[in-house]
C-alpha positions as MATLAB code, in Angstrom:
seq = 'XXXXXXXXXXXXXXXXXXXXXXXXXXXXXXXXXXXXXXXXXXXXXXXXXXXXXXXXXXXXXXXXXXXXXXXXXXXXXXXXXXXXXXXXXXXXXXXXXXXXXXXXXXXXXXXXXXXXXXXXXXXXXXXXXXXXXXXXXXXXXXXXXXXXXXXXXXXXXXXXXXXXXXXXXXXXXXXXXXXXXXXXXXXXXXXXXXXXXXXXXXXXXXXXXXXXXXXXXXXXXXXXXXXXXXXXXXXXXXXXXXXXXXXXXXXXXXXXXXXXXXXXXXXXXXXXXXXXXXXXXXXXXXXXXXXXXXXXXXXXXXXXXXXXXXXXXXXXXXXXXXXXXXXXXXXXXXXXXXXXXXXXXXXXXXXXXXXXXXXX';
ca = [
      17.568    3.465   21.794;
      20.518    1.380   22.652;
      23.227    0.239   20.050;
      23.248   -2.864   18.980;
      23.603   -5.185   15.875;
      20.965   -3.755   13.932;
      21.791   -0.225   14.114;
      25.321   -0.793   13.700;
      24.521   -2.213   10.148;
      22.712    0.553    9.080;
      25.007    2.955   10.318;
      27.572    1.138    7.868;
      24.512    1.008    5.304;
      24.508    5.114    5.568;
      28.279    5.678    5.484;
      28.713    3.181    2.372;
      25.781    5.466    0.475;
      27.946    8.638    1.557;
      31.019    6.281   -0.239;
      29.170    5.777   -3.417;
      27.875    9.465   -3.389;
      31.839   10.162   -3.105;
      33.373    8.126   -5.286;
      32.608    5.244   -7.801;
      35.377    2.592   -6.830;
      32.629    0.418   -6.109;
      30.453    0.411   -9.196;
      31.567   -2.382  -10.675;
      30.817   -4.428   -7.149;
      27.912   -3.000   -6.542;
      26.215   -2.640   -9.613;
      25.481   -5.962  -10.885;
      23.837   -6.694   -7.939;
      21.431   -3.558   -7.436;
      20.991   -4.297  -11.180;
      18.723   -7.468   -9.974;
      16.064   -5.575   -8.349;
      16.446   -2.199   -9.010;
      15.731   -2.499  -12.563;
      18.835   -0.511  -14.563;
      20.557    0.220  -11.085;
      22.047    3.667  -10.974;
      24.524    5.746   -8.907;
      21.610    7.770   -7.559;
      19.424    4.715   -7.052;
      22.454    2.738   -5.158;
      22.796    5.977   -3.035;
      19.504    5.707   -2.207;
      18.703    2.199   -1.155;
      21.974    2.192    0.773;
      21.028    4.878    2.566;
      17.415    4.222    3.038;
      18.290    0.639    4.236;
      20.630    1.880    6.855;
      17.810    4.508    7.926;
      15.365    1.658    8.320;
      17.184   -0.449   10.591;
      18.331    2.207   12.935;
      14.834    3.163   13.319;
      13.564    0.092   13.708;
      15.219    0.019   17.607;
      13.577    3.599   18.415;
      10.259    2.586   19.845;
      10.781    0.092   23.088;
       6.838    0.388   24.298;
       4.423   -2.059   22.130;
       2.762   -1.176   19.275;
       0.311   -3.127   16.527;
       2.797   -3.580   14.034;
       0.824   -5.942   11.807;
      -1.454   -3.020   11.698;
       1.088   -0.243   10.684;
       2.740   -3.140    8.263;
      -0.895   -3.643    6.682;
      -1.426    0.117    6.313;
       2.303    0.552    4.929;
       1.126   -2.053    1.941;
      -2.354    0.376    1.577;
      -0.389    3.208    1.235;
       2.383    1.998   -0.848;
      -0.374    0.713   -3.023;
      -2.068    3.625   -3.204;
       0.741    5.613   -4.216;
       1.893    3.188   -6.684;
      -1.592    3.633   -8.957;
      -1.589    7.630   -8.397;
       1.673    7.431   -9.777;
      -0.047    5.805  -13.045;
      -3.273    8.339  -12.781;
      -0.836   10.803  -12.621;
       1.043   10.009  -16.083;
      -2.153    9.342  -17.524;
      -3.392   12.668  -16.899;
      -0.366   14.155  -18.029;
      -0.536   12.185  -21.221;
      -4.147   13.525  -21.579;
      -3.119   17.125  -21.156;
      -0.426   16.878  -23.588;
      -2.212   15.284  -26.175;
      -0.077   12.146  -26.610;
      -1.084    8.354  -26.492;
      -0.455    6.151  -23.643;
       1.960    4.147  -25.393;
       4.849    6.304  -26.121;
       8.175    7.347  -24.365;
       7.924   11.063  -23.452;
      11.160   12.718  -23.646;
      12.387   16.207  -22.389;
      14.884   17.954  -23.829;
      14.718   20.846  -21.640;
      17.294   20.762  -18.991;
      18.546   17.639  -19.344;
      17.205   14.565  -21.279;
      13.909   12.709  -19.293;
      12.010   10.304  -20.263;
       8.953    8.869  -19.105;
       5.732    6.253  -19.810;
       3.387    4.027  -18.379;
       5.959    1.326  -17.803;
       8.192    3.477  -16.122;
       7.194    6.450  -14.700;
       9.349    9.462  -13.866;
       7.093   11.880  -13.392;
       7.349   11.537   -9.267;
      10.961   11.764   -9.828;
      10.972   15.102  -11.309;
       8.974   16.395   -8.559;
      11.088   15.639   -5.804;
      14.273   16.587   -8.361;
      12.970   20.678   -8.539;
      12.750   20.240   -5.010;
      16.406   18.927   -4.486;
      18.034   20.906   -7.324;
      16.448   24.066   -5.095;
      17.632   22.638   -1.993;
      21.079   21.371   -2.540;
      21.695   22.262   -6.594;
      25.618   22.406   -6.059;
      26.078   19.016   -4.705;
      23.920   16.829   -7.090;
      26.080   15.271   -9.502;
      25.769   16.016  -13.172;
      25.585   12.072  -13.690;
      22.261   12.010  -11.522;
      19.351   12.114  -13.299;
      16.864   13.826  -11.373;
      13.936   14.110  -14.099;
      13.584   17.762  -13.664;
      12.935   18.189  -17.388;
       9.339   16.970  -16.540;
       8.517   19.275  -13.805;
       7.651   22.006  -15.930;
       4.911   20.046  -17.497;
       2.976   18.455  -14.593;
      -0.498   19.642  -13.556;
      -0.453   21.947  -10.614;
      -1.798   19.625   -7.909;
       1.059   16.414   -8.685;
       3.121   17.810   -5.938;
       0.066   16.301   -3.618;
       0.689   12.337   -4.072;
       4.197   13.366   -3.097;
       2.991   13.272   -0.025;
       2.174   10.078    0.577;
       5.515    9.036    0.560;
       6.254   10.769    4.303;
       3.005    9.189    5.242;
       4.671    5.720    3.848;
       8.134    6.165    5.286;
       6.578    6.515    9.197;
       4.073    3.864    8.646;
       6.837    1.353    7.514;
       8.942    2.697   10.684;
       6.124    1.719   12.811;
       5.607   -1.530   11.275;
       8.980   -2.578   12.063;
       9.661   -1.831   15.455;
       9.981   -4.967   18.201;
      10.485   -7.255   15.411;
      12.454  -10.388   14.982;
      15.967   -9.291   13.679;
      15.462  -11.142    9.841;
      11.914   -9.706    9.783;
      13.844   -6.164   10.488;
      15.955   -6.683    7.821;
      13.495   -7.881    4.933;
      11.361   -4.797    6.016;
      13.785   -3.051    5.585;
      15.539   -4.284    2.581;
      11.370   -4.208    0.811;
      10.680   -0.611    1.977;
      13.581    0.723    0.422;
      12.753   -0.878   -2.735;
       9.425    0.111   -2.470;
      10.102    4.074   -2.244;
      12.894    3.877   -4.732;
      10.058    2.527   -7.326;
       7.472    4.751   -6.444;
      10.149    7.724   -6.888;
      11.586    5.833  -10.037;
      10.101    3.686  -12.147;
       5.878    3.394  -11.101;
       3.699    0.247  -10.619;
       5.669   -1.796  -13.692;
       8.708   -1.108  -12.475;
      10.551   -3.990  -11.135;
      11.584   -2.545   -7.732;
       7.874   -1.525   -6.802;
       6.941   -4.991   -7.548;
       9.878   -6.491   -5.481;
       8.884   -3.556   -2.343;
       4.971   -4.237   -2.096;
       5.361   -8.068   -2.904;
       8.012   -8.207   -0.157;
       6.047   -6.389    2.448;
       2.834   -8.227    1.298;
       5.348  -11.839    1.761;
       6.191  -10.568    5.353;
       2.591   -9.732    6.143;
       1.893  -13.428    5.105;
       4.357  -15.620    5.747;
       7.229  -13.558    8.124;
       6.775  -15.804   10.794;
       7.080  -19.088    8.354;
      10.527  -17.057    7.066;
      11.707  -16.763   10.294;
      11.430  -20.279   11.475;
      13.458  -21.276    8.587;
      15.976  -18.829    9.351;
      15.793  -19.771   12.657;
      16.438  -23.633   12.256;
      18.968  -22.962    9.420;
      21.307  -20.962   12.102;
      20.074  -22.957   15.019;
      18.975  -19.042   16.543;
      16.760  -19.426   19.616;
      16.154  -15.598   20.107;
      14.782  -15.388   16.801;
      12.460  -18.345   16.836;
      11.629  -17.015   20.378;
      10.500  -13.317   19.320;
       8.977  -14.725   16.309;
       6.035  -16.332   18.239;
       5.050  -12.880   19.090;
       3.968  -12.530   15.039;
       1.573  -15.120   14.203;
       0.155  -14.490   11.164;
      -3.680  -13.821   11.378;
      -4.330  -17.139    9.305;
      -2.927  -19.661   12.020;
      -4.617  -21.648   13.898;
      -7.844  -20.092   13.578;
      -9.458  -23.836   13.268;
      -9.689  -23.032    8.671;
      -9.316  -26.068    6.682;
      -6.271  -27.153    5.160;
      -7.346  -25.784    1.811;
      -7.853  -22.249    3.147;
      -5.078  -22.443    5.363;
      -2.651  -23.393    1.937;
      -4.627  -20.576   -0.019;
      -3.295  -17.798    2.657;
      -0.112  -18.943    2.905;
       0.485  -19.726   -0.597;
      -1.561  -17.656   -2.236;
       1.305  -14.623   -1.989;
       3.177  -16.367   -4.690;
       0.489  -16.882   -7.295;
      -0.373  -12.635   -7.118;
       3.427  -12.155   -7.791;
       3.070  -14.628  -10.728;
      -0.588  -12.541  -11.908;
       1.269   -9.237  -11.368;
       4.305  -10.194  -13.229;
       2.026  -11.177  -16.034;
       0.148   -7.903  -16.069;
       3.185   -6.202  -16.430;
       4.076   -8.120  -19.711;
       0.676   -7.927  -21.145;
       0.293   -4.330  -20.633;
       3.725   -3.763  -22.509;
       2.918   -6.137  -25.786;
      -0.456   -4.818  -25.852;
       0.686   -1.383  -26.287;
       3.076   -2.352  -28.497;
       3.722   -0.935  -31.938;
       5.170   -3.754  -33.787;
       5.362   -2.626  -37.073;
       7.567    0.606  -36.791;
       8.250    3.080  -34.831;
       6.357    6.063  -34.458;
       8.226    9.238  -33.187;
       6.850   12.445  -32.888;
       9.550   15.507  -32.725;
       7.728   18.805  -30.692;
       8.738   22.455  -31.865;
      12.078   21.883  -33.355;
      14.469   24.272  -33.875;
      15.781   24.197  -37.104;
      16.221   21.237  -39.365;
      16.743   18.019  -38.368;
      19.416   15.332  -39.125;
      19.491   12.292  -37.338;
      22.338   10.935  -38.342;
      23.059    7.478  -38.337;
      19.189    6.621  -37.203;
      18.141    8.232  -41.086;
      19.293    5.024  -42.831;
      16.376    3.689  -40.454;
      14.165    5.926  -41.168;
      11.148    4.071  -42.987;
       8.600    7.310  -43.977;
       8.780   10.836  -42.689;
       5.931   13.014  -42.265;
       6.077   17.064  -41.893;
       2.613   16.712  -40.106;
       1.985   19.959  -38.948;
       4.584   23.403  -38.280;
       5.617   22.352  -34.943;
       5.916   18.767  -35.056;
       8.016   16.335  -37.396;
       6.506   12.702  -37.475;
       8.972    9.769  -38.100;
       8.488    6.209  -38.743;
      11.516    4.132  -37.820;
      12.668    0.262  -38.572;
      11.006   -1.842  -36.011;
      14.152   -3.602  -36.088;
      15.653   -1.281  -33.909;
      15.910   -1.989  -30.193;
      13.956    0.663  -28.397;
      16.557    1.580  -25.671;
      19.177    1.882  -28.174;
      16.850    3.914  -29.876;
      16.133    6.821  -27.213;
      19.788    6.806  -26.761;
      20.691    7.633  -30.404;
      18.033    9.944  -30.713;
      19.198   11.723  -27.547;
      22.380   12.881  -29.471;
      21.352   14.375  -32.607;
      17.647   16.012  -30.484;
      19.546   17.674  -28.021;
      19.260   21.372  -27.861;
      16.838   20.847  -30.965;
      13.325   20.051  -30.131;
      11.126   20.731  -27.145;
      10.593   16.814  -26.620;
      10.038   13.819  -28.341;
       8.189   10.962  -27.850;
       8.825    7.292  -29.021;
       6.151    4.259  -29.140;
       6.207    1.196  -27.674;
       7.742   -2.213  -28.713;
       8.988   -4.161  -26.093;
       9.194   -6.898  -28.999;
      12.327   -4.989  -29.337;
      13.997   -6.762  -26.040;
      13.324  -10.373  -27.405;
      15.487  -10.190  -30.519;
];
């Protein structure tokens, strides 16, 4: 593995993660554009890509023989797929065994605050953050969130989808090996996203979508991608390697309708996907107030500033307190105030839906 271009970007990929992890001088730079497809970027989450992107890229220069890389790139998309949906069977079954609906917020308040759902999962997360607290407790910051408070009520086997992720990471390494530099780079750049949203966030979560769209677009149409990138900076190399890719669609003799369908066709399953994701969250919405459940308090509670809210309160049964809130209320805001007054007071919480919330 000689150095070059490529790996001298991610090696400045990994030392600007080890910067952020250090200090946080370049938040304000940095954050607004993570923000974009990281979905509520984080210092944890901008550690991560950085340092997952750099990773990529120097790998991508360690194989010289030839391998089938459109094979390796089709199996990455299987397995990130795969993982994405155990990742929702996972907080479904969770749900089940706690006896709570699959349209709330599940909140910790163990440990530290942790919330989860079927929108966006952290139940992944929390494996992986036992492991890690275990590992290297001392150095993870206190303003990383690593979901721990969940661990403790996962079913004994989770810890096995956790393993597809390894399988993932060397199947994407494979895929992108002998590549064109821009198809490098958008592998890359997708594959980090795509681990960072199985970890954080599940199959609604927007960088999962941008992760196994992206690889799914390269799989298509990389070699269309790099002939515009090719022409555009007038690079020969490029458009030379690039013939090497062909996608599996051209010129096989199909019909222009067919040939438009698989080239297209890429851009109307990121339009069907993106609408799944917005019917599943106003179907499970609960418009008219809402409901949150309060587990095995301590003592009494007092919301504070959330009571003048407060619509009906129920004492339903000993160990849990049942509260029906103005709908009026937007429901991030609303896990954040009740964050305050819950903590150290309740076992968990959990919240219902209303993403009608986020259009007011």
């Amino acid at each position: 593995m000689k150095l070059n271009k490529t790996i001298i970007i991610g090696l400045i990929c990994i030392i600007f993660a080890g910067v952020i992890f250090l200090t946080d001088m370049f938040n304000p730079i940095i954050r607004p554009i993570t923000y974009l497809f990281l979905m509520g970027s984080s210092k944890g989450k901008d550690i991560i890509f950085f340092g997952l992107l750099g990773l990529f890229l120097i790998l991508s220069q360690m194989i010289d023989k030839d391998i089938d890389t459109t094979k390796y790139l089709k199996i990455s998309i299987a397995v990130g797929f795969a993982s994405l949906v155990m990742g929702i069977i996972l907080e479904v079954i969770f749900r089940i065994q706690m006896g709570i609906k699959l349209n709330t917020i599940f909140a910790s308040m163990t440990s530290s605050m942790s919330t989860t759902s079927i929108l966006h999962t952290h139940l992944l997360k929390s494996i992986l953050g036992a492991l890690l607290t275990q590992i290297m407790g001392p150095f993870i910051q206190s303003d990383i969130n690593t979901g721990v408070g969940l661990y403790q009520y996962l079913p004994s086997f989770s810890f096995l989808v956790i393993l597809l992720i390894p399988i993932l990471f060397v199947t994407l390494v494979l895929a992108c090996q002998k590549r064109p530099w821009f198809t490098n780079l958008l592998i890359a750049f997708f594959s980090s996203c795509l681990i960072i949203g199985i970890i954080d966030g599940g199959m609604f979560a927007t960088p999962s979508y941008v992760g196994i769209l992206g690889l799914y677009l390269v799989y298509r149409n990389g070699f269309y991608l790099n002939i515009i990138i090719g022409k555009i900076f007038n690079d020969e190399t490029l458009l030379d390697e690039n013939e090497k890719i062909q996608p599996v669609y051209r010129n096989r003799g199909f019909s222009e309708i067919r040939y438009l369908f698989n080239r297209f066709g890429i851009y109307f399953l990121v339009i069907f996907v993106i609408f799944l994701r917005f019917t599943v969250a106003f179907a499970g919405a609960e418009a008219d107030y809402y409901t949150v459940d309060i587990v095995n308090p301590t003592g009494e509670i007092d919301l504070g500033n959330i009571s003048t809210e407060v619509i009906n309160y129920n004492n339903a049964t000993p160990h849990k307190l049942t509260y029906h809130i103005n709908p009026e209320y937007n429901e991030m805001k609303l896990l954040n105030d009740l964050r305050v007054p819950l903590n150290n007071s309740c076992e968990y919480y959990t919240v219902s839906w209303n993403a009608y919330s986020y259009l007011e």
